[in-house]
N, C-alpha and C positions, 0 to 999 in steps of 0.2 A: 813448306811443311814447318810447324812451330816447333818447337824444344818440347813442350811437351808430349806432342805427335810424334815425334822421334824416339823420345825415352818411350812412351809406351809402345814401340810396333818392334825397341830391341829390347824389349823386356819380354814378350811373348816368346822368341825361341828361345830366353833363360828360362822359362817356366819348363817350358816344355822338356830340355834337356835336364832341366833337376828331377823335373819328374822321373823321367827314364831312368835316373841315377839309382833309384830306388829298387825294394824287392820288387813294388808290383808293376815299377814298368817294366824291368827285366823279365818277368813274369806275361807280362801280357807279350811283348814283340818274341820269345820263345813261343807263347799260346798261336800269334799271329802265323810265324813261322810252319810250325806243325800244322794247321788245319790248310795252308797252302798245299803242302808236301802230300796232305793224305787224298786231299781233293781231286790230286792229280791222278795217285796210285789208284781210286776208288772213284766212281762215278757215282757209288749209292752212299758216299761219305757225306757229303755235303747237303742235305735232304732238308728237310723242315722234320717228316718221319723223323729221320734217324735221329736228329738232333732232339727231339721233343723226346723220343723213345731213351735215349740218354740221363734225362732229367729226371725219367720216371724209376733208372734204376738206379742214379748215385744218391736218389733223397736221402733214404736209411745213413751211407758212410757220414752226406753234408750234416744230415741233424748231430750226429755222433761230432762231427768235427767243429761245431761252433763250440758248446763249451771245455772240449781238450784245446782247443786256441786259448781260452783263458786258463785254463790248471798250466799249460806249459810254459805260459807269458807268467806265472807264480811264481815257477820255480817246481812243481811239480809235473806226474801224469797221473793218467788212468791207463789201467793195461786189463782191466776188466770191463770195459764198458760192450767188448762182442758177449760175453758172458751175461751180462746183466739183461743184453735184447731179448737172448733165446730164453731165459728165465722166466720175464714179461710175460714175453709171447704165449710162453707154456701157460702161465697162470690164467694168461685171457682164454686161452681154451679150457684150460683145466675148469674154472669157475663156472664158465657158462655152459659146458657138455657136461661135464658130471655134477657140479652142484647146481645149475640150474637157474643160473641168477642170468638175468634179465640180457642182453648183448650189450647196452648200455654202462650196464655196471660192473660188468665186465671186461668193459674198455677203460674203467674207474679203477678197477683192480691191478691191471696191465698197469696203469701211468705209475698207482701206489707203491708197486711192486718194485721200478726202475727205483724211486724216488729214496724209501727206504733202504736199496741196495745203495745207493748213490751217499746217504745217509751213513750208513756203518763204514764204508770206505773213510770219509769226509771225520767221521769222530775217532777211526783209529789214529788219522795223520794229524788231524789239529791238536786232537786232548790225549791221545795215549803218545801220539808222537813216534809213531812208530813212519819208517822212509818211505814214501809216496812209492818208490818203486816195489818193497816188499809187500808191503801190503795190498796193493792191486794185484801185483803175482798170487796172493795169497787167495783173495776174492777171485782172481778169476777162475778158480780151480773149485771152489766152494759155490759158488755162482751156478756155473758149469753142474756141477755134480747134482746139485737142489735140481736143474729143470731135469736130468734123467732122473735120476729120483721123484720125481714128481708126475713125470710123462710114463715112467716104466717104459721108456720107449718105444711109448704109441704118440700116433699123430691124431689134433682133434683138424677134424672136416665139417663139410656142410654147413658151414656159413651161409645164411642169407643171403642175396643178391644185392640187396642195396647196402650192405657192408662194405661190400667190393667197391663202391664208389670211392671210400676214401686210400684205395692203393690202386686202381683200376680205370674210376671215372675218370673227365673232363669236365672244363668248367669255359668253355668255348675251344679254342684250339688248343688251350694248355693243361697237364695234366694235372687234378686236384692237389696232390700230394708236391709237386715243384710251387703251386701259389701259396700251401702254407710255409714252406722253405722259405719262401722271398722274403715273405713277413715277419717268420724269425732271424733270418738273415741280419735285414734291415734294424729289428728290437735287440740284437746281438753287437753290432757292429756303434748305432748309439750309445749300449750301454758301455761299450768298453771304450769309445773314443769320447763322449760325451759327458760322463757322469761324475761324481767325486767315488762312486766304488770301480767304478775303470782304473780312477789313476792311482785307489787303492792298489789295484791287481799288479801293474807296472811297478809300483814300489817296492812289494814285497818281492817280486823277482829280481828286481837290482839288488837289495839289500834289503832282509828280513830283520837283521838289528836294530840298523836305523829307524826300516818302518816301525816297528814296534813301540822304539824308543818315542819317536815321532806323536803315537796316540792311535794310531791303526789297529784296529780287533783285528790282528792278525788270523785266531783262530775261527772266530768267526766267519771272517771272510773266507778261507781254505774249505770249512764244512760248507758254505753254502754254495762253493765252486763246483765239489763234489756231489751232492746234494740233486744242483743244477744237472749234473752230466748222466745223473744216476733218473731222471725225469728225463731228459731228453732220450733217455735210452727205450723210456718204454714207450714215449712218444713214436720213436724210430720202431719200437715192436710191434705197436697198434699198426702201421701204415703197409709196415713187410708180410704182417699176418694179413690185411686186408688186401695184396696187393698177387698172394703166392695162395691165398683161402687156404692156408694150412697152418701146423706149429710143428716148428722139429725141434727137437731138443739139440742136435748139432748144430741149428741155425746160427749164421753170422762167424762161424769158425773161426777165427783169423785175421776178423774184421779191424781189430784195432790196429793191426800195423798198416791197413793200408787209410785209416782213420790219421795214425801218427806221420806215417807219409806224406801227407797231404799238408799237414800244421806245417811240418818242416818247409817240406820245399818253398811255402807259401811264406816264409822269412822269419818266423818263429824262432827265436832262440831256443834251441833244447837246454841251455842254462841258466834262459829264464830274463824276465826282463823288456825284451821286445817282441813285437810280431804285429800281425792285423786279421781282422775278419775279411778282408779282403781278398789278401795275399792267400788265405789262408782257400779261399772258395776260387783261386786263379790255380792255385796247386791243385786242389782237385780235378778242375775239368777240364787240365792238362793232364793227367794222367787217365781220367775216365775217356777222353777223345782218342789220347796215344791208344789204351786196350781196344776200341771199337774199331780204329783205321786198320791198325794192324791185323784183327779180326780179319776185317773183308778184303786185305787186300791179301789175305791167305796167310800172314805169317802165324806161324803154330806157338801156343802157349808157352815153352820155354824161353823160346826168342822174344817175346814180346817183355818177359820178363827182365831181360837183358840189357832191351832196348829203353824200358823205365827206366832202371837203375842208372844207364849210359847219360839220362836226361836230368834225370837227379842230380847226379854230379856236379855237369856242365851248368846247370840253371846257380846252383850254387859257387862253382868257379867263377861264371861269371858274375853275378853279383856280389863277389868279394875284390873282385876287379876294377867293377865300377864304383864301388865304395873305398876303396885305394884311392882314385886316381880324385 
């Protein structure tokens, strides 16, 4: 064996263990761990079904969570973006049941509608400068109020059938709505590892002085974060309306802690500065898998609740452990 053969065949398991060092391997050999454990507990765990049926109900949280992985890696959040969906939603029925406009333009309205929401968030924190946190607190209550107010709360029904394709169809064995996922996934994960406005985004969460100082549109960049989250929202409204054929103006209630759940676990600094689109979609469907085993193997909704939080933790412990050593 030559020197060179040698160095490369003991460089392969230093790749490997730096890898693991990381959130997302930590992230994945937990992910590994858990779908062992439930497979055993549940015989209907492990399915192609179930796992496909999984995809088709975490889209809504994943579209929400690609760009709160950029507002939190800022230095910011969103804590309105459950409020902004059911808002959407409302408007996509509202427009097309009682005013009448076309379903198409209608689903023109619904994207409008996040985008603009996402818009006033994005311009109270860039230019008026008011605390990412107040201010989402703020919208989500004003958000909130516009879709009962707007729905009188009633629900619009009777959607068309070929609506339903895009929260409902398939596109051979996979569910419509998981292949537009992948695609913003993939367009998400690019922009922010690949781009010069990605490593804008990193900047400003390490240091918002320096970026500034630097030549960074800081403000700029903050509104269009916002902006972005406040379009993904109605994106995520169009697919839960097309997916549930109804609008409720309660819809998504809560959504966003389990939206901020997911950034976190997935290695996200909540003070801003680091994380991944990765990490960020390994958090997710470790915690959409932990609800669904625990479903079937009979544990009751509190307990499961318990049993996240218990994982939360640990997944955190340990990756401040392996980043120690």
């Amino acid at each position: 064996m030559t020197t060179e053969t040698r160095a490369a065949t003991s460089a392969q398991p230093s790749r490997l263990l730096s890898a693991l060092r990381t959130q997302e391997g930590v992230l994945f050999l937990v992910l590994v761990v858990i779908v062992i454990v439930l497979s055993l507990l549940s015989d209907r765990f492990l399915t192609v079904n179930n796992l496909l049926n999984q995809t088709r109900l975490f889209t809504e949280t994943a579209l929400l969570a690609l760009p709160m992985t950029l507002i939190i890696i800022s230095g910011g959040i969103d804590l309105s973006v459950g409020s902004m969906l059911a808002w959407s939603a409302v408007m996509l029925g509202f427009s097309w049941q009682l005013l009448g406009l076309p379903l198409p333009l209608a689903v023109v309205v619904c994207l409008l509608t996040g985008a603009i929401g996402g818009a006033i968030n994005g311009a109270l924190i860039a230019y008026v400068r008011v605390p990412p946190l107040i201010a989402t607190l703020a919208t989500l209550a004003i958000y909130r109020g516009f879709s009962f107010g707007i729905s009188q709360a009633r629900s619009a029904r009777g959607f068309p059938e070929e609506f339903a394709f895009w929260g409902q169809g398939q596109v051979g064995p996979f569910p419509t709505q998981f292949l537009i996922l992948v695609v913003l996934i993939v367009a998400m994960h690019l922009l922010l590892a690949r781009t010069g406005f990605g490593r804008w985004v990193y900047a400003i969460g390490n240091n918002e002085l320096a970026a500034r100082y630097s030549g960074i549109p800081v403000e700029r960049v903050k509104f269009t974060l916002y902006t972005l989250s406040g379009l993904m929202a109605g994106l995520a409204a169009f697919i839960f309306t097309s997916r549930v054929t109804t609008t409720r103006a309660d819809a998504a209630t809560g959504l966003e802690l389990d939206v901020i759940a997911a950034v976190v676990l997935g290695g996200t600094s909540i003070f801003g500065g680091s994380g991944s689109i990765i990490g960020t979609m390994l958090g997710l469907v470790i915690i959409t898998l932990l609800r669904n085993g625990l479903l079937l193997t009979g544990v009751k909704g509190d307990a499961t609740f318990m049993v996240i939080g218990l994982v939360l933790i640990a997944a955190v412990l340990i990756n401040n452990l392996v980043r120690r050593r």
